[in-house]
N, CA, C and O atoms as a Tinker XYZ file with bonds, in Angstrom:
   324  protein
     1  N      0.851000   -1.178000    0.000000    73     2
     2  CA     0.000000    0.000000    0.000000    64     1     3
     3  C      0.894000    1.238000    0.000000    63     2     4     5
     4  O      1.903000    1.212000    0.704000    81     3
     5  N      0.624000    2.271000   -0.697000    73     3     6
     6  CA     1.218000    3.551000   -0.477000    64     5     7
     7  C      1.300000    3.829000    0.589000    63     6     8     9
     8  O      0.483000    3.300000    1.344000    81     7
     9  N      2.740000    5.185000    1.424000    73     7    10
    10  CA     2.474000    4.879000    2.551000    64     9    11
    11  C      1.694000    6.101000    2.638000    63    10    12    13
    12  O      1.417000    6.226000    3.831000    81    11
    13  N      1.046000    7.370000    1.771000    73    11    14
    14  CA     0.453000    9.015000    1.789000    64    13    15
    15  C     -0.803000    7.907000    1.683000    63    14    16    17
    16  O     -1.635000    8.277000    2.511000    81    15
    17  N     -1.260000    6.744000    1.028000    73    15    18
    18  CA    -3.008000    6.373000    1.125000    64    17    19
    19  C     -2.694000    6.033000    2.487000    63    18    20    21
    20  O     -3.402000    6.735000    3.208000    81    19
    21  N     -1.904000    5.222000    3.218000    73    19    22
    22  CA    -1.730000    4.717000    4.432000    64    21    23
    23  C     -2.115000    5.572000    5.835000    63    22    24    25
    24  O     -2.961000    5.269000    6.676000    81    23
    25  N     -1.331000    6.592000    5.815000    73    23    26
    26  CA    -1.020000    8.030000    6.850000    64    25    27
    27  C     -2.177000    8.941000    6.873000    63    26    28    29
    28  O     -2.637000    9.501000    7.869000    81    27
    29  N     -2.861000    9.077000    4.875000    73    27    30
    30  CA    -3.931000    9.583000    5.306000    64    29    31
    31  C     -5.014000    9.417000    5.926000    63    30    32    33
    32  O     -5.590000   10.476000    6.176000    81    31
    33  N     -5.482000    8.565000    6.247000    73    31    34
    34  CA    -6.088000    7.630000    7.276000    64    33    35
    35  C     -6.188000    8.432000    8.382000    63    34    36    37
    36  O     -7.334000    8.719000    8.727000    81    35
    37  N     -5.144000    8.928000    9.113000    73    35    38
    38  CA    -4.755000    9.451000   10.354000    64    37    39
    39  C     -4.376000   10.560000   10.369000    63    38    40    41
    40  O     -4.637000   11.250000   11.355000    81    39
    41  N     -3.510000   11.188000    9.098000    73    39    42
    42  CA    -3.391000   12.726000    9.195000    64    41    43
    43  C     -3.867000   13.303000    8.358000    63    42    44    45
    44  O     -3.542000   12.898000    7.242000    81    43
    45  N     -4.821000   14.471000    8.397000    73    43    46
    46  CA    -5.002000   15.193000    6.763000    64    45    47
    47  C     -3.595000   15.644000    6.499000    63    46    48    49
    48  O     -2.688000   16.066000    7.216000    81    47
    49  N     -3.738000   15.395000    5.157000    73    47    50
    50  CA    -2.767000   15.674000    4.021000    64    49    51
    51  C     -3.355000   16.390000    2.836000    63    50    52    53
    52  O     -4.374000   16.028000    2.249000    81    51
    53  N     -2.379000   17.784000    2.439000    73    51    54
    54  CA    -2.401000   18.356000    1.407000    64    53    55
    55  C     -1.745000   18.251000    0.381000    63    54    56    57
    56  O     -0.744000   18.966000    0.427000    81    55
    57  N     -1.848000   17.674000   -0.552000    73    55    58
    58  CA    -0.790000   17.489000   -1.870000    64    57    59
    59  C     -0.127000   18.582000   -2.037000    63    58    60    61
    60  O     -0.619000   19.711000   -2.047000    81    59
    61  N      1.229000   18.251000   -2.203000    73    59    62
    62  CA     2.515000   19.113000   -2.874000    64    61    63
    63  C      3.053000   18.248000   -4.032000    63    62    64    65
    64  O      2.631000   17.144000   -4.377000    81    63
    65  N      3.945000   18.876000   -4.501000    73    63    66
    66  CA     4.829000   18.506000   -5.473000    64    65    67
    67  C      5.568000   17.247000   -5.254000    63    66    68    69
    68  O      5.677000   16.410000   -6.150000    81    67
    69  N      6.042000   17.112000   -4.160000    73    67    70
    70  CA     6.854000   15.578000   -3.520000    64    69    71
    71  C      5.886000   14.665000   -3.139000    63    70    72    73
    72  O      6.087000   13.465000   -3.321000    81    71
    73  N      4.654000   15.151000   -2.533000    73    71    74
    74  CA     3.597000   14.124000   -1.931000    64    73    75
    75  C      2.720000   14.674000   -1.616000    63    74    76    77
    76  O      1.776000   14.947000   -2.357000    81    75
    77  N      2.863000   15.115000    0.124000    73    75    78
    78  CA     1.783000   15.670000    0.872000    64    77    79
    79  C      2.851000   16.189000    2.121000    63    78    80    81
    80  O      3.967000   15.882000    2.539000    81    79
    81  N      1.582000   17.345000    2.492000    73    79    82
    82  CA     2.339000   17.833000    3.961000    64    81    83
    83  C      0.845000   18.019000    4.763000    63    82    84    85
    84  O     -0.269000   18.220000    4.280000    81    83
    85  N      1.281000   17.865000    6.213000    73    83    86
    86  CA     0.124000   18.188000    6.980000    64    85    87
    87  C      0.774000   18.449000    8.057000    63    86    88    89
    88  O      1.956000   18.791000    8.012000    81    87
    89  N     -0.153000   18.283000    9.611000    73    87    90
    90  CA     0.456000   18.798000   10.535000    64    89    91
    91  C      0.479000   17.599000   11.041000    63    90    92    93
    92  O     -0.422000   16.760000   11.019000    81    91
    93  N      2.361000   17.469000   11.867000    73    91    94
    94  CA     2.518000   16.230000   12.480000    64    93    95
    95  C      1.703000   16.182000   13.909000    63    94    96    97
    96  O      1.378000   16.952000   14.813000    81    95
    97  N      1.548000   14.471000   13.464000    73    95    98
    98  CA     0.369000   14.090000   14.919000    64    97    99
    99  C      1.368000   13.719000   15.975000    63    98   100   101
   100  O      0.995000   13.344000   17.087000    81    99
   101  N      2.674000   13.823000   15.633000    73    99   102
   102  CA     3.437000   13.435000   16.919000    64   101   103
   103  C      3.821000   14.715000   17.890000    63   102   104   105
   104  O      4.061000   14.516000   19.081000    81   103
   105  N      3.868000   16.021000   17.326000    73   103   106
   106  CA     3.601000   17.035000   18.445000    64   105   107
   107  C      2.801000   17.935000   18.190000    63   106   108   109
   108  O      2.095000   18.048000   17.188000    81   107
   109  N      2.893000   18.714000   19.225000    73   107   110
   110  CA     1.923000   19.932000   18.448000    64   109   111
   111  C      2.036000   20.885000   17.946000    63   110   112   113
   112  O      2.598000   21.867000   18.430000    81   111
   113  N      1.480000   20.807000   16.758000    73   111   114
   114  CA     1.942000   21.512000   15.431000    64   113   115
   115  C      1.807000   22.590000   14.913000    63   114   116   117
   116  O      1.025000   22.300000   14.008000    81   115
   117  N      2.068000   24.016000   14.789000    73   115   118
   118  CA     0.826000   25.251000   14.494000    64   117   119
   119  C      0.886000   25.060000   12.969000    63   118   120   121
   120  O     -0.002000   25.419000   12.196000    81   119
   121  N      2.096000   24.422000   12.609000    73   119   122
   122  CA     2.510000   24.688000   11.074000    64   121   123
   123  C      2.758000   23.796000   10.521000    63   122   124   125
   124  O      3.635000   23.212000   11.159000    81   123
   125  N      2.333000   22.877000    8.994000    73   123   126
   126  CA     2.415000   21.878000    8.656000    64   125   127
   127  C      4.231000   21.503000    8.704000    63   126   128   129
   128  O      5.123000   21.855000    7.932000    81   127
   129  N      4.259000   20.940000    9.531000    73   127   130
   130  CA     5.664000   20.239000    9.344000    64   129   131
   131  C      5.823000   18.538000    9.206000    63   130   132   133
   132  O      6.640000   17.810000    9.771000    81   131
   133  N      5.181000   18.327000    8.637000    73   131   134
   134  CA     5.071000   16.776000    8.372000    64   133   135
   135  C      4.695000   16.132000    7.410000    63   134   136   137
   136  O      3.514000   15.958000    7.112000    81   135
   137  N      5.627000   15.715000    6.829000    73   135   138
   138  CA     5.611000   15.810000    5.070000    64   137   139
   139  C      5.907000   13.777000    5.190000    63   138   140   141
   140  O      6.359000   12.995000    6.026000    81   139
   141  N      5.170000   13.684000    3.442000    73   139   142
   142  CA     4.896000   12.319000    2.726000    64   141   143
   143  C      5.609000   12.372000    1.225000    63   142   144   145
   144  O      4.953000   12.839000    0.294000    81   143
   145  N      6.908000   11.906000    1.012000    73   143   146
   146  CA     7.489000   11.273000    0.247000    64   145   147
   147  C      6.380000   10.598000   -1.090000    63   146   148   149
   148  O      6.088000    9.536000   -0.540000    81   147
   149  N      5.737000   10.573000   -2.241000    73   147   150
   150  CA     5.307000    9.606000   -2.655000    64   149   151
   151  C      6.646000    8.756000   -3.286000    63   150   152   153
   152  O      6.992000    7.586000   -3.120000    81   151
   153  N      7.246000    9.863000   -4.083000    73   151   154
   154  CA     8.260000    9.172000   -4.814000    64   153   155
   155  C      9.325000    7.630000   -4.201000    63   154   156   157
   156  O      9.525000    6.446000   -4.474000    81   155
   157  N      9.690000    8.568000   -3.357000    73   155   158
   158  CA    10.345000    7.447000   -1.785000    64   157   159
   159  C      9.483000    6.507000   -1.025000    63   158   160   161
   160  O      9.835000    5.458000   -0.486000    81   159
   161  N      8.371000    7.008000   -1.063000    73   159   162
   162  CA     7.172000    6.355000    0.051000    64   161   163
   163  C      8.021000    6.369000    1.460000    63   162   164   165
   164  O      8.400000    5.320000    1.980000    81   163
   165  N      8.227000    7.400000    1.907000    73   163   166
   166  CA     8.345000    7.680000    3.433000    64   165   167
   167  C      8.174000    8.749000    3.720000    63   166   168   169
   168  O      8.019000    9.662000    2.909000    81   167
   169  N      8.167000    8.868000    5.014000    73   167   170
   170  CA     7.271000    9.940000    5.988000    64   169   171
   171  C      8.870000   11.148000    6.593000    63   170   172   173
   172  O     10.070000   10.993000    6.367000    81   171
   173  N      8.363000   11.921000    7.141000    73   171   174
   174  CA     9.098000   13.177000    7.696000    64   173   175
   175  C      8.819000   13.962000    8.565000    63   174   176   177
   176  O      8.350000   14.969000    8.033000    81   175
   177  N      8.868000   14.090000   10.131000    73   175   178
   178  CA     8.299000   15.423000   10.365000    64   177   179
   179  C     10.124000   16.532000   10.248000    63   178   180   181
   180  O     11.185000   16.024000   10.608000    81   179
   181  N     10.062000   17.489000    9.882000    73   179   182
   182  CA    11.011000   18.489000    9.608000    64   181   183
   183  C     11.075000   19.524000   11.005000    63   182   184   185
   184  O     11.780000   20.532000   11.058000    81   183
   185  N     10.219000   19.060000   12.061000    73   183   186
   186  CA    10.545000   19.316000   13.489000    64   185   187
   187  C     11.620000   18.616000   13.939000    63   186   188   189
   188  O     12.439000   19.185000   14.661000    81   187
   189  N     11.810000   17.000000   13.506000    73   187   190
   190  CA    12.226000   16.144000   14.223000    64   189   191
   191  C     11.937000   15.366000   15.271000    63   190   192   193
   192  O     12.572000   15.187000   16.310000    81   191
   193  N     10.530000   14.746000   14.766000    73   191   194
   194  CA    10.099000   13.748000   15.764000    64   193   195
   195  C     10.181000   12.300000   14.741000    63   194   196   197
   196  O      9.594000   11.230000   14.899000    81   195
   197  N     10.927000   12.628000   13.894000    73   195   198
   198  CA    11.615000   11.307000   12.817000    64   197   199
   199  C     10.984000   11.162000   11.873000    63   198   200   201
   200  O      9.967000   11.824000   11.665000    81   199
   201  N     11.559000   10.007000   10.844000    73   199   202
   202  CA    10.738000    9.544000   10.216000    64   201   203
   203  C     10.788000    8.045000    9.367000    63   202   204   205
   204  O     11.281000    7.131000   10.029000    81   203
   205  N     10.383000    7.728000    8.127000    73   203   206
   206  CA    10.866000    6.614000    7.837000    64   205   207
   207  C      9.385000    5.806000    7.141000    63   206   208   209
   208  O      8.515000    6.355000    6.465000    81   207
   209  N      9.439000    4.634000    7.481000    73   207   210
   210  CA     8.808000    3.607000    6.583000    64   209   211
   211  C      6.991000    3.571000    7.004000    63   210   212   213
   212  O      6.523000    4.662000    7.329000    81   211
   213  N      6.427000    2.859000    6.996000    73   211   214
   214  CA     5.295000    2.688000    7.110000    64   213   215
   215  C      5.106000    1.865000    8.743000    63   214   216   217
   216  O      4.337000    2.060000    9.684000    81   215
   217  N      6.302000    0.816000    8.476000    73   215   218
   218  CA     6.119000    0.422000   10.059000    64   217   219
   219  C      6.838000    1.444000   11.001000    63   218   220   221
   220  O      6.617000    1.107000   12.164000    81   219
   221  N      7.680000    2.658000   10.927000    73   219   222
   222  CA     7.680000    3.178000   11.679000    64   221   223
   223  C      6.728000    4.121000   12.049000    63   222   224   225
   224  O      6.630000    4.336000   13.257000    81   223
   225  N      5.798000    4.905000   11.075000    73   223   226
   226  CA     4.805000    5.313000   11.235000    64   225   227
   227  C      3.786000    4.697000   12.213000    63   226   228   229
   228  O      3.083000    5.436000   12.902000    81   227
   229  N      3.713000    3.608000   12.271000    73   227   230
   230  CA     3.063000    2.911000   13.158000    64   229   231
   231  C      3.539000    2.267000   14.507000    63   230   232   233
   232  O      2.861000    1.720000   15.377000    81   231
   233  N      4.913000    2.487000   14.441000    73   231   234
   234  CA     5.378000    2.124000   16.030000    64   233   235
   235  C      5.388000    3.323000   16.683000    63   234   236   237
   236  O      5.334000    3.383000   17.911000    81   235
   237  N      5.462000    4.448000   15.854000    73   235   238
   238  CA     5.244000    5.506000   16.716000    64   237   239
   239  C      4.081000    5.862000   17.210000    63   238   240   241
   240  O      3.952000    6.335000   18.339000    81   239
   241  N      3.074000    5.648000   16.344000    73   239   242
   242  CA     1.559000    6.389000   16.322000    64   241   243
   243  C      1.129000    5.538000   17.145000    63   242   244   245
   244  O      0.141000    5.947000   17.754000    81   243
   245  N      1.511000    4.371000   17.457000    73   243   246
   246  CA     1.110000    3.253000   18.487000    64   245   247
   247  C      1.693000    3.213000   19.790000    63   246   248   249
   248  O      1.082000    3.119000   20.854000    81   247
   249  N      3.035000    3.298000   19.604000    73   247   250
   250  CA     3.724000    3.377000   20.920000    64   249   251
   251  C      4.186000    2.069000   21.324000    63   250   252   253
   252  O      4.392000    1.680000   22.474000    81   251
   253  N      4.361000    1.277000   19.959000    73   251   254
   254  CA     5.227000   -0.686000   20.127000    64   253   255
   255  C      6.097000   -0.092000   19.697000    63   254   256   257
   256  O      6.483000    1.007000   19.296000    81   255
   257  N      6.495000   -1.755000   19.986000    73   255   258
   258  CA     8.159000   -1.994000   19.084000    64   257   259
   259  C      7.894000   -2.944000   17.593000    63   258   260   261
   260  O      6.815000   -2.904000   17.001000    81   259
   261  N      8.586000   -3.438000   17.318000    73   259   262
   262  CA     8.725000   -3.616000   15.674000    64   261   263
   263  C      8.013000   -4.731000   15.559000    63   262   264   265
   264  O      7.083000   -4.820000   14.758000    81   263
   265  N      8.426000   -5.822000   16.452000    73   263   266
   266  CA     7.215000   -7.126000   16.070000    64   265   267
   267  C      6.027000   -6.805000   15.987000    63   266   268   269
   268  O      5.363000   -7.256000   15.054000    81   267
   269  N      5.520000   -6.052000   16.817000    73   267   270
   270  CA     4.022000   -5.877000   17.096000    64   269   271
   271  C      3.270000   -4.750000   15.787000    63   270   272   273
   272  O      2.150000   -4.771000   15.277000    81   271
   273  N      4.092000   -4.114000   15.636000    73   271   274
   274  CA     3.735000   -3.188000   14.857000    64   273   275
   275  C      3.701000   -4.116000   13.107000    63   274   276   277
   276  O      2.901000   -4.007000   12.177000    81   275
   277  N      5.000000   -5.027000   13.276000    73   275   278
   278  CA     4.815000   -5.791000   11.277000    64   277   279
   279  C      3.370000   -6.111000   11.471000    63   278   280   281
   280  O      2.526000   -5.431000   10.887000    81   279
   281  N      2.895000   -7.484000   12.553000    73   279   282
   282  CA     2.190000   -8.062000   12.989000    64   281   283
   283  C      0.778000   -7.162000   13.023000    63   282   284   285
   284  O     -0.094000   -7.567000   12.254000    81   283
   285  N      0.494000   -6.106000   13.747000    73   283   286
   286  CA    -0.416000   -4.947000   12.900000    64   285   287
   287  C     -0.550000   -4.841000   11.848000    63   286   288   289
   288  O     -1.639000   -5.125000   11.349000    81   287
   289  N      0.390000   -4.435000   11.162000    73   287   290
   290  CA    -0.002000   -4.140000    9.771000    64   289   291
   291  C     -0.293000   -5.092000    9.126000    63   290   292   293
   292  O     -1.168000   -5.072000    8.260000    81   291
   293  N      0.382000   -6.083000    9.431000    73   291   294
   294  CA     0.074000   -7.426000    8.392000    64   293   295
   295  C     -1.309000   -7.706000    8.259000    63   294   296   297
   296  O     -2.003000   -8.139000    7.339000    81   295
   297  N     -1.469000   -7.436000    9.128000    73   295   298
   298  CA    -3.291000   -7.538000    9.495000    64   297   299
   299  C     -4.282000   -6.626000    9.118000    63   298   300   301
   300  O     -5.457000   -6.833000    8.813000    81   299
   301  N     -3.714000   -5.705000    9.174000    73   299   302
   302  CA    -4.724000   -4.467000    8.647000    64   301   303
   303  C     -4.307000   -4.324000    7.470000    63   302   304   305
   304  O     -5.034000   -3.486000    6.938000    81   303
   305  N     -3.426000   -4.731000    6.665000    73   303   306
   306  CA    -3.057000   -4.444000    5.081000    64   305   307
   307  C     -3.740000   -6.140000    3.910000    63   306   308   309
   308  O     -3.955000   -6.298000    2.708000    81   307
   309  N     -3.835000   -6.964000    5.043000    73   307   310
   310  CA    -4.433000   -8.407000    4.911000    64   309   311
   311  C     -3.410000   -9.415000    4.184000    63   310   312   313
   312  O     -3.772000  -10.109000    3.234000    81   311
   313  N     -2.462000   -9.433000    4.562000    73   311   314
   314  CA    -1.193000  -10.006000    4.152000    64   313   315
   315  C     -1.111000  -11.072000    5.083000    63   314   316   317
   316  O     -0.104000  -11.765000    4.935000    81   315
   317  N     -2.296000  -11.593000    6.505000    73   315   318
   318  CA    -1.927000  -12.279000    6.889000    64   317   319
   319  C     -3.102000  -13.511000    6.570000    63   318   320   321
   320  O     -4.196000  -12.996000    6.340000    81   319
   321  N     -3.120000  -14.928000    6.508000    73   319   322
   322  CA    -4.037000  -15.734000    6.592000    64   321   323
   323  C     -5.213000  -16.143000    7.444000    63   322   324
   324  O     -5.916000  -17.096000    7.108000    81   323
């Protein structure tokens, strides 16, 4: 899955030229600083609360660690049996 169809889910996103930017849900934001890669398919906040892949998007927004979070997604993307 894309990870801007993925994120939007959870953050509004405004299309730009690279992807999308919105305001990051990891702090609080007055100003969109949290930008979506399509080209790359990864995430950014340009505050610096990180960024990266789709499962990190989700260990953060969750608050796991990495097993739990593949294991999520696997499930919610239906990759699992």
């Amino acid at each position: 899955m894309p990870l801007m169809d993925f994120i939007s889910a959870f953050v509004d996103l405004r299309p730009v030229a690279s992807g999308a930017v919105g305001h990051c849900p990891f702090h609080d934001d007055q100003h969109p600083s949290f930008g979506v890669n399509k080209e790359g398919n990864y995430w950014q906040c340009f505050s610096g609360c990180g960024s990266g892949s789709i499962i990190d998007f989700w260990m953060k927004w969750k608050g796991i660690e990495f097993p739990q979070a593949v294991a999520e997604l696997a499930e919610i993307l239906g990759v699992v049996k």
